[in-house]
N, CA, C and O of each residue as an XYZ file, in Angstrom:
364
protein
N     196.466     56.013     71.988
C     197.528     56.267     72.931
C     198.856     56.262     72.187
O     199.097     55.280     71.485
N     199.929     57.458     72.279
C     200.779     57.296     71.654
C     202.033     56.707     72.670
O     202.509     57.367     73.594
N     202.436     55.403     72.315
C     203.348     54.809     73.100
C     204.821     55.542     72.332
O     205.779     55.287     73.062
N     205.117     56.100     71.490
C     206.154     56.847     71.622
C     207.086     57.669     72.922
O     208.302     57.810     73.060
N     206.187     58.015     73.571
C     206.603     59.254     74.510
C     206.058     58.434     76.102
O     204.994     58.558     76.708
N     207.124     57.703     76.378
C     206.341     56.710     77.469
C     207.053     57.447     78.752
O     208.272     57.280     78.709
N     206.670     58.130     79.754
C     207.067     58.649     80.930
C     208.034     57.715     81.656
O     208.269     56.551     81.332
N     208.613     58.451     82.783
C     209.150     57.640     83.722
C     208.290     57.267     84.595
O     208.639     56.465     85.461
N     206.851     57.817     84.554
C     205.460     57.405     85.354
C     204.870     56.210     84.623
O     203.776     55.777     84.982
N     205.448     55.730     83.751
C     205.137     54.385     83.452
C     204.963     53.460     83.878
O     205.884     52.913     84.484
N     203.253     52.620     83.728
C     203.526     51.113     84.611
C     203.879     50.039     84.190
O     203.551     48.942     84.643
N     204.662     50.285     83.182
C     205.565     49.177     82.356
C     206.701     48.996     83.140
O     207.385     47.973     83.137
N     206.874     49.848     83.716
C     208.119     49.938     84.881
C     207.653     48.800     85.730
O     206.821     49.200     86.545
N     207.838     47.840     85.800
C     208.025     46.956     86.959
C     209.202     46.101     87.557
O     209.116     44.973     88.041
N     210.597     47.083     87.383
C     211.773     47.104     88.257
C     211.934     48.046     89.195
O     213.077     48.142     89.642
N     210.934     48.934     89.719
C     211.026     49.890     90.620
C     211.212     49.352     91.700
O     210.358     48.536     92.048
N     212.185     49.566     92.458
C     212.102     49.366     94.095
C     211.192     50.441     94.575
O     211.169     51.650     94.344
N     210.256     49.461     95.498
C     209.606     50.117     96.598
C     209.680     50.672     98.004
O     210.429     49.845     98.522
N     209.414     51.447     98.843
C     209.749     51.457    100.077
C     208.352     52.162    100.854
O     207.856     53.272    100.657
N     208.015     51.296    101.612
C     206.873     51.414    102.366
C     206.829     52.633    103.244
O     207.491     52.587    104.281
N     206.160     53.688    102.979
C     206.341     54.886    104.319
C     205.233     54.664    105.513
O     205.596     54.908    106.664
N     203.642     54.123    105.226
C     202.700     53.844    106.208
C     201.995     52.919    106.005
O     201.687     52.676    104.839
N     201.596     52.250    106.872
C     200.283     51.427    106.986
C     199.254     51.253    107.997
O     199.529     51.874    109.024
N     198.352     50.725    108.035
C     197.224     50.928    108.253
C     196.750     49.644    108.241
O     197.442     48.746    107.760
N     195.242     49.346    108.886
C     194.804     47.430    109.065
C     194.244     47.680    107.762
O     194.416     46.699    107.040
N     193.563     48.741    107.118
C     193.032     48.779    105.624
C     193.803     49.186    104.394
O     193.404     48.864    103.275
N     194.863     49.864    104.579
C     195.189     50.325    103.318
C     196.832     50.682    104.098
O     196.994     50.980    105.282
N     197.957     50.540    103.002
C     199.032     51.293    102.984
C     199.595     52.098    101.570
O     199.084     52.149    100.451
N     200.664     52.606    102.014
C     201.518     53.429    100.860
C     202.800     53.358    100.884
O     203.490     53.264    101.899
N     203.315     53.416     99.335
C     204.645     52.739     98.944
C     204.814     54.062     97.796
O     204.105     54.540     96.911
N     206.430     54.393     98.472
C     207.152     55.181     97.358
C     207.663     54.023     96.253
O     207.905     52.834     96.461
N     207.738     54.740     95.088
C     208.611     53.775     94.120
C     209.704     54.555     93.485
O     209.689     55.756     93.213
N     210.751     53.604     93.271
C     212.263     54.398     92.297
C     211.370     55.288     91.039
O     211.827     56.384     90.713
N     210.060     54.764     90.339
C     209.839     55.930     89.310
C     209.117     56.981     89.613
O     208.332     57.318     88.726
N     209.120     57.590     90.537
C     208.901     58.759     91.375
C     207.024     59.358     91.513
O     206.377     60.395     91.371
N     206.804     57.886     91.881
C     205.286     57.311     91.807
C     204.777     56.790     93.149
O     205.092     55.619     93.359
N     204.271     57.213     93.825
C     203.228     56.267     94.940
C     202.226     55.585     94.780
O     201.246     55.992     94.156
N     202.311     54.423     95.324
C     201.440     53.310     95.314
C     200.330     53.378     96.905
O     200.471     52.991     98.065
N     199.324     54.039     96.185
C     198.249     53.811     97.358
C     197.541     52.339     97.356
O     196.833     52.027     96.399
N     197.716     51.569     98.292
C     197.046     50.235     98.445
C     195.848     50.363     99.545
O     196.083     50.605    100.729
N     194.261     50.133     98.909
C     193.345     50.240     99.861
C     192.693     48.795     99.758
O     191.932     48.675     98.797
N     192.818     47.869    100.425
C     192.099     46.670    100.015
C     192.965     46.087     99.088
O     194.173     46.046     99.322
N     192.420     45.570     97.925
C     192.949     45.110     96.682
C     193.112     46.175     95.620
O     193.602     46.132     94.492
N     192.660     46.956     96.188
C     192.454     48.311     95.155
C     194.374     48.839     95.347
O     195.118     48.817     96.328
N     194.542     49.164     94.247
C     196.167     50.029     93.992
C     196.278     50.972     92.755
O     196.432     50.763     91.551
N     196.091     52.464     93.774
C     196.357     53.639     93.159
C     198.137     54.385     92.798
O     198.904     54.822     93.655
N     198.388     54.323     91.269
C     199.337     54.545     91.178
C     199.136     56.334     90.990
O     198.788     56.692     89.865
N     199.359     57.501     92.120
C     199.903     58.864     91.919
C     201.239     59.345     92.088
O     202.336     58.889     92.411
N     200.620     60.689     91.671
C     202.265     61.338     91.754
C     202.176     62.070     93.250
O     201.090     62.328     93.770
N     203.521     62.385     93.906
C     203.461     62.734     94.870
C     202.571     63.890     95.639
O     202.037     63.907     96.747
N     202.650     64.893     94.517
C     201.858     65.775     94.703
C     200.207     65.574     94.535
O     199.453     66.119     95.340
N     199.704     64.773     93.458
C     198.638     64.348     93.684
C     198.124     63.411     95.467
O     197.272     63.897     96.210
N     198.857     62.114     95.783
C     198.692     62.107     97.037
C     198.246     63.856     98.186
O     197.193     64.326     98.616
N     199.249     64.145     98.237
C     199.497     65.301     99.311
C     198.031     66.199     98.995
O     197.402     66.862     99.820
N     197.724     66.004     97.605
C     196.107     66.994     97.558
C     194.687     66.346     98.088
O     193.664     66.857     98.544
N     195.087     65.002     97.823
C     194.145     63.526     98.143
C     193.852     64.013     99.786
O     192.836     64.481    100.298
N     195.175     63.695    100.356
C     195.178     63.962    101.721
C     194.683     65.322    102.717
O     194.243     65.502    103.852
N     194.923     65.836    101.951
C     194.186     67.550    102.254
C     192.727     67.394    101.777
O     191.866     67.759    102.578
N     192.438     67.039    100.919
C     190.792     66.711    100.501
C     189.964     65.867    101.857
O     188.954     66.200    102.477
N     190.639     64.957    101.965
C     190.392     63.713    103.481
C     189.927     64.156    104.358
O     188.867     63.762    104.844
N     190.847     65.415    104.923
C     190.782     66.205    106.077
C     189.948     66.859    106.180
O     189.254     66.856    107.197
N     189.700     67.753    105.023
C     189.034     68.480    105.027
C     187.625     68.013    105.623
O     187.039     68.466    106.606
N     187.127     66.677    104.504
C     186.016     66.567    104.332
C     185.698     65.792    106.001
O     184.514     65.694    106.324
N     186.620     65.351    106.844
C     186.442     64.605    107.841
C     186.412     65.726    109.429
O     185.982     65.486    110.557
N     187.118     67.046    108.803
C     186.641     67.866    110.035
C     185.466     68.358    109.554
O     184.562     68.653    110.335
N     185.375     68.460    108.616
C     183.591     69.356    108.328
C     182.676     68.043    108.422
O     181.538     68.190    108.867
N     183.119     66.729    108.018
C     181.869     66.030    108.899
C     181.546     65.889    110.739
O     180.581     65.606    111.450
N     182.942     66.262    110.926
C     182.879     65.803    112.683
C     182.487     67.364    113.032
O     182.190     67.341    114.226
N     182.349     68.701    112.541
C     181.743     69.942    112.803
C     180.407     69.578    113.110
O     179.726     68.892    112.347
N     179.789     70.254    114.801
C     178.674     69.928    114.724
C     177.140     70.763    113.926
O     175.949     70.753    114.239
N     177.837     71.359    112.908
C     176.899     71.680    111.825
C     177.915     71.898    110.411
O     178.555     72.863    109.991
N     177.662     70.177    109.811
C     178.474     70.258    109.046
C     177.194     70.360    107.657
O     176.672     69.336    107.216
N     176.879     71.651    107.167
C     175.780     71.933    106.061
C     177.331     72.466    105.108
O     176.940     72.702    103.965
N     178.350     72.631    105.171
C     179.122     72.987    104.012
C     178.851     72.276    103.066
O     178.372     71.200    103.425
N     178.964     72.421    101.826
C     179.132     71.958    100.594
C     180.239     71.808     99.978
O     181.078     72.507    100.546
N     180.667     71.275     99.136
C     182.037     70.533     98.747
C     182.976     72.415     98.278
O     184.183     72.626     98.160
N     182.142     73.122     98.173
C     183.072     74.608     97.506
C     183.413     75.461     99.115
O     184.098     76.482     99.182
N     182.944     74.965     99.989
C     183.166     75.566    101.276
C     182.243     76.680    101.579
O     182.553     77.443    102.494
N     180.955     76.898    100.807
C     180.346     77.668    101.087
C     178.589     76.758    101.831
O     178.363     75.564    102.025
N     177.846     77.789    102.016
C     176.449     77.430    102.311
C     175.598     77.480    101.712
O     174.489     77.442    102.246
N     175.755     77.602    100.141
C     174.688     77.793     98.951
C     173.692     76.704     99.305
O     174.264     75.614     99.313
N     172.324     76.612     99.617
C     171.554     75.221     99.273
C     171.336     74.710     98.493
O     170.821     73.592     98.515
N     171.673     75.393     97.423
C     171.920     74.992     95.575
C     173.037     74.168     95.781
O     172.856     73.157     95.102
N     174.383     74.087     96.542
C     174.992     73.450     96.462
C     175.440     72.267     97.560
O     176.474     71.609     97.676
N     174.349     72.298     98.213
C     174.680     71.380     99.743
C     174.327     69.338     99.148
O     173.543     68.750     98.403
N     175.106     69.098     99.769
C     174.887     67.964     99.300
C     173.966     67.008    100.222
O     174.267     67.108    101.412
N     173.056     66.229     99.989
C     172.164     65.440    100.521
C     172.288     64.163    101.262
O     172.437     63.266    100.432
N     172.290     63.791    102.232
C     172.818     62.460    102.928
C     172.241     61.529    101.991
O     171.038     61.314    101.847
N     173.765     60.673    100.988
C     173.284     59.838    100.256
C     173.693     60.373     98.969
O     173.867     59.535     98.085
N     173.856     61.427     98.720
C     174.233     61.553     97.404
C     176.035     61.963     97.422
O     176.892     62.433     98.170
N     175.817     61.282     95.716
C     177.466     61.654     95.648
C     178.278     62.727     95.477
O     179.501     62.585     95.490
């Protein structure tokens, strides 16, 4: 790792002010001054970039209306290949 070239996405940064935008009884999220979000799920804490969140969240959706579809056989590419359908239980 070359510590030369240390980002402002750095988690050496720990003078960032935070500011809480949501929460939830399981998990919330926190902007920070180094232009970083803090996803908190449990004990678990995901440090992304904004734009990563916003793709996270579109992924979510996705995968939560095609499970509540009452024929949800899509596969993660949005098609119906059975080569590519995934199996209750697998990852």
């Amino acid at each position: 790792m070359n510590h030369n070239n240390i980002s402002d996405y750095s988690p050496s940064r720990n003078t960032c002010h935070r500011t809480r935008l949501a929460t939830i009884a399981v998990a919330s999220v926190e902007r920070c001054d180094c232009k970083m979000m803090h996803v908190h799920i449990g004990a678990l804490t995901i440090r992304m970039t904004p734009d990563a969140v916003a793709e996270i969240a579109k992924m979510l959706s996705l995968a939560i209306a095609r499970y509540a579809a009452p024929n949800h056989t899509h596969n993660a590419h949005g098609d119906n290949s059975p080569f590519l359908r995934l199996s209750r239980g697998e990852a």
